[in-house]
N, C-alpha and C positions, 0 to 999 in steps of 0.2 A: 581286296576289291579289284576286280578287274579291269582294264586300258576301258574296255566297253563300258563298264559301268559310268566310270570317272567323263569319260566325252558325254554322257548326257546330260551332264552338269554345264556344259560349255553354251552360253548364250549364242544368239547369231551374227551373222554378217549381213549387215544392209549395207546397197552397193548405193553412192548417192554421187554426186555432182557438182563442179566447182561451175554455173555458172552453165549448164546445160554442157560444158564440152570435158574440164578434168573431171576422174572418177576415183573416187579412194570411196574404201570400207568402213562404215563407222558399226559398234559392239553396243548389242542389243542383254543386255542379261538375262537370265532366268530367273524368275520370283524366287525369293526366300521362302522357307529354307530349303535347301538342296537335297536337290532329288535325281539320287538313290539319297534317302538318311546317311545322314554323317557317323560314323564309325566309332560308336562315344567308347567303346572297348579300348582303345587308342589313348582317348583322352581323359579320362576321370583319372588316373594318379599324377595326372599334369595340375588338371582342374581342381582337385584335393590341394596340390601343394599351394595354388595359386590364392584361392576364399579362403585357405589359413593364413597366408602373408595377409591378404585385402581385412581380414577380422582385424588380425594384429593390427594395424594400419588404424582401421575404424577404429577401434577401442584405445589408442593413443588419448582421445580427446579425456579420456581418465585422467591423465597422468600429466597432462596439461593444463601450466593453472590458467592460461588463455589459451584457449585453441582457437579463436578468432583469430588471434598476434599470427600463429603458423599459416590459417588461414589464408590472411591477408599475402605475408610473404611466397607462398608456394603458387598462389593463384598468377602475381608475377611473376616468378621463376617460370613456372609454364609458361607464360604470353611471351615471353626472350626465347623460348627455346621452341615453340610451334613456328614461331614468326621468322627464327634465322634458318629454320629446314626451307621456307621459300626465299629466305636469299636476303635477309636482312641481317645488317652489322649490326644493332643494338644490342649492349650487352644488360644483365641485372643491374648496375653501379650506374650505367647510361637513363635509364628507366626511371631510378627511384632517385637521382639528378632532375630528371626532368618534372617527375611528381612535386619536387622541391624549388621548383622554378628558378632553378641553376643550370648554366651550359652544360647539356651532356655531350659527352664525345662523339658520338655515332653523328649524323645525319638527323635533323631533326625531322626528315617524313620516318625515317628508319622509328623513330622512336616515338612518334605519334600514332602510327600504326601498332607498333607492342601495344602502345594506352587503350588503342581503341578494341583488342582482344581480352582487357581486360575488362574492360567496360561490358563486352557483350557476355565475358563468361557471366559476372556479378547480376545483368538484365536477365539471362535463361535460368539462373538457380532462383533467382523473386519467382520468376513466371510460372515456374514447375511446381512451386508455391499452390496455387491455384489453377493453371491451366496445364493437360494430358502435351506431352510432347508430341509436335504433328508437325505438320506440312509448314501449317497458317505461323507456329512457334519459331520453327527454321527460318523462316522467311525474315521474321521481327529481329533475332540473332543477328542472324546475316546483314538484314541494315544497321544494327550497330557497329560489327565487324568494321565494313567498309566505309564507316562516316568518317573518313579522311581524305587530304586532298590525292590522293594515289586511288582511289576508291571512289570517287566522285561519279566517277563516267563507268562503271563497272556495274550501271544497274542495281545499287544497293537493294535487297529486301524484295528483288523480282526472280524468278525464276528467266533462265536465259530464251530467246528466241531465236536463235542463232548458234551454228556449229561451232562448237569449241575441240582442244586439242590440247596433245598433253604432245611437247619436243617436236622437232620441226618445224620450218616457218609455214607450212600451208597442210590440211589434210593430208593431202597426197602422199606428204615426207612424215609426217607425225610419227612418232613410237606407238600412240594410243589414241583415238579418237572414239570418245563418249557417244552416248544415243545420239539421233539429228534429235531436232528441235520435234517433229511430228510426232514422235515416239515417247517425248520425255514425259510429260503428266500420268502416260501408261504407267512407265515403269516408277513414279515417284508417289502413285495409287496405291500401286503393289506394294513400295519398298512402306507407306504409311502403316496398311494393313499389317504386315509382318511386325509392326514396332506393335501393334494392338491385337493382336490375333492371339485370343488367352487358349487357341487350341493347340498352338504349337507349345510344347511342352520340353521347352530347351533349358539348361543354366542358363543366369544372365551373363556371366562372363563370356558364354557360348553364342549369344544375344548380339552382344555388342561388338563381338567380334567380327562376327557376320556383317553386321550391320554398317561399321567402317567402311570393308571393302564395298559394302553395295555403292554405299556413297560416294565414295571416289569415284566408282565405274562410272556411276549416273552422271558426275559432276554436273551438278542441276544448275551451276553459279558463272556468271563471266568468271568471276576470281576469287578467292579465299576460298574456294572449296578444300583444299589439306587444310588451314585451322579449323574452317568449322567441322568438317570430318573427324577430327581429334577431339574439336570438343564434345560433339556424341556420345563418343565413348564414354565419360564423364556424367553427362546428363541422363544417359540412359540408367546406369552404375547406381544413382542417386533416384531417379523415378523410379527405379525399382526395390528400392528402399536394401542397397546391397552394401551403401553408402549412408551415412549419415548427411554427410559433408564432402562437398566435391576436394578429396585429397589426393585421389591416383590422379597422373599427369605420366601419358608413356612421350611424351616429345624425348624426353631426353633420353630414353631407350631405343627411340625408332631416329633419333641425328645417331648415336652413337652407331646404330646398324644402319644407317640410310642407304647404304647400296641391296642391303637382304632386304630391307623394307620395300621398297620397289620391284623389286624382283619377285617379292611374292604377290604383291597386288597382282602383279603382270600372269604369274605361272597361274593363280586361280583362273582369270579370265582368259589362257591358253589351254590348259588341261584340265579345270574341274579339280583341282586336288584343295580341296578348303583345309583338310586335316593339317598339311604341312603350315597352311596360313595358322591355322589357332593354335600350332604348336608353339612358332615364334610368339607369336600373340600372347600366350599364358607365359610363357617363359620372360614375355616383357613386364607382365603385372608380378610375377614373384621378385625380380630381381628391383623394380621401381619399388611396388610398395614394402619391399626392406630396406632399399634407400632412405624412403622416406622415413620411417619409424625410426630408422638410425639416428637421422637427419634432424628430428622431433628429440630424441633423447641426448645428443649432442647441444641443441639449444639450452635445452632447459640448466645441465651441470653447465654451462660457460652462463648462463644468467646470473645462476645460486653461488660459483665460484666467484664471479665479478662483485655481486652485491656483496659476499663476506669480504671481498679485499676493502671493498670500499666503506664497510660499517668497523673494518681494524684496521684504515687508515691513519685513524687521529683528528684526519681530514672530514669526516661522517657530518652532512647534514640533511634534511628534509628535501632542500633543492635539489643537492647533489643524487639523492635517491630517486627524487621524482626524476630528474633529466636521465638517468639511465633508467627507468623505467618507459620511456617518453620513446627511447632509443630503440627498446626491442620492438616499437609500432615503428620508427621510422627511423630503420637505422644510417639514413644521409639525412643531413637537415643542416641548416642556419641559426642563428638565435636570436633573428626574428621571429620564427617558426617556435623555435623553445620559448621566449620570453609568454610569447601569445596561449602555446596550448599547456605550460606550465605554472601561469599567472603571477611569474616573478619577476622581477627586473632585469634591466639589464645588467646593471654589475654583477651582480648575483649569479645570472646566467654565465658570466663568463669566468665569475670566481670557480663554481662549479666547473665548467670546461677544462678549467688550468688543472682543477685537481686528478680529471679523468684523464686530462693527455698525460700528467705527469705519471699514475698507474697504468699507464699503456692500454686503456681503456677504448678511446674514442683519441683520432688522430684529425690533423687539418691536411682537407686535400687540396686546396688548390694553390697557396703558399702566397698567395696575395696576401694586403695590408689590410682590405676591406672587404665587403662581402664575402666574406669565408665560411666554407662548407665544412662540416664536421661529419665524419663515418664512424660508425660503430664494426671497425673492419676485420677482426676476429668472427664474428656471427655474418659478415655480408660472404667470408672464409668461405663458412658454413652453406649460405646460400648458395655461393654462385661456383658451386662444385658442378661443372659440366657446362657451363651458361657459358664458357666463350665464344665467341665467333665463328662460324665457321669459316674456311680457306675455299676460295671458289679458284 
């Protein structure tokens, strides 16, 4: 493809106004999909290796005797790790502390915000139940997203009227600044159509790929635009039936590349080159969804291994089986939380406890006398491979 083809992929340049007297340029896009067509000769033995990891991935829920249980943990593992690429300390252990109405470490807006990224994936996969992913969908997500106190003033669930910007404290200096506000329903018209346009006749992986970037570009949102941008991806994968179950999560492939991930949002909307965009792109869904599959068959042998240590204990009883079953749904918890969703006592619950801490099962983390939190810390091992912190 040649320099000429590639620039008439490049949106434009609206020249606008701080205020009738500063002027900086805000980036108009080009409807999807790009035109000249994208150069699928390039990409189908990318895209081949990628819907063979995404199958493998999907057909896990085989081999899972709950794939709810994965479910439930991976939908958090994503909400820590979309939510620390904008600049939040919450870690996985922080989160599912807080689920458990125990102090977590982080910052408690830090970690009300993960909750409430979970809350909105869990709202958009009901909704897609019944209602086409659209405009009116984004919008409802999005007030979930932001139903926290960081998020209050952010215009929950409206599309913005007002110039936003990505680095810099004013337009003028910005790295990136989005359509103005008079342009945005154009281009969020357009970016609708494309998600329903049964004539474009792309992969979905090819789909949502695109789709990402447009989002960013538009950032239609005062704020949370990169998670719900991410979750897209997701929601699209799953509307189009590519997914059973919302199980790819690339956050932790786009923090671990976070300076290539922004670099290419950036190079699409300077040069028109989308190809190098879905080349990282596919490259993120082959290497996350064998993460994950790994990640899924890991769980299961440390399940089947635990419960054999513990049924040729000696120590084997009913309780002790239900509370490490209890474990793989919530593997931080109290035994308040045990006594209540295991219908046992309390001695009981703590005889059990003594038997798991003593096979190195389940550990106490917070070494106090009272209110004591128990982990199931070999499988949180498991989860919270990549979930630290970032370093700002």
């Amino acid at each position: 493809m040649t320099e000429f083809d590639l620039t008439a992929r490049i949106g434009t340049k609206k020249e606008c106004s701080i205020g009738g007297r500063t002027s900086y340029f805000s980036y108009v896009p080009k409807p999807l999909p790009p035109n000249p067509p994208l150069r699928m000769e390039e990409l189908y033995p990318l895209l081949d290796r990628a819907s063979t990891a995404l199958g493998r991935l999907d057909g896990i829920s085989i081999i899972l005797p709950d794939p709810s249980l994965f479910l439930y943990m991976y939908i958090r593992k994503e909400a820590v790790l979309s939510s620390q690429i904008e600049g939040t300390q919450s870690s996985l252990s922080d989160l599912l502390l807080f689920e458990a109405e125990a102090a977590p470490g982080a910052p408690l807006d830090d970690v009300t915000e993960v909750s409430c990224y979970v809350a909105a994936m869990n709202y958009g996969m009901e909704r897609l139940k019944e209602f086409p992913l659209s405009l009116r969908l984004i919008r409802e997500i999005h007030s979930k997203l932001l139903n926290n106190a960081r998020g209050g003033n952010k215009s929950p669930g409206e599309f913005r009227v007002s110039q936003n910007w990505i680095g810099g404290t004013r337009p003028d200096t910005a790295k990136f600044v989005p359509p103005p506000p008079e342009e945005l329903m154009n281009c969020l018209d357009s970016f609708e159509k494309f998600l329903h346009d049964e004539t474009v006749r792309l992969p979905v992986l090819i789909k949502a790929a695109l789709a990402h970037v447009q989002f960013e570009t538009i950032h239609p949102f005062l704020d949370g635009n990169g998670r719900l941008g991410r979750l897209l991806i997701t929601f699209i994968l799953c509307a189009e039936g590519v997914l059973q179950a919302p199980l790819l999560y690339l956050s932790l492939y786009f923090k671990a590349n976070r300076q290539a991930y922004y670099d290419h949002l950036q190079n699409v909307r300077e040069t028109g080159n989308w190809e190098d965009w879905i080349t990282f792109f596919l490259t993120g869904v082959i290497d996350t969804a064998n993460q994950a599959t790994q990640a899924a068959k890991h769980m299961i042998l440390l399940f089947d291994t635990d419960r054999t240590r513990i049924e040729e204990s000696g120590k084997s009883t009913a309780a002790t089986l239900s509370i490490h079953a209890y474990l793989q749904k919530q593997p931080v918890t109290n035994t308040t939380r045990l006594k209540n969703a295991c219908g046992i006592s309390l001695p009981t619950v703590l005889r059990s406890l003594t038997t798991l801490e003593e096979l190195g099962i389940v550990h106490e983390i917070t070494g106090k006398e009272r209110n004591k939190v128990f982990a199931y810390r070999q499988y949180l091992n498991i989860l919270n491979h990549g979930s630290e912190p970032l370093e700002y």
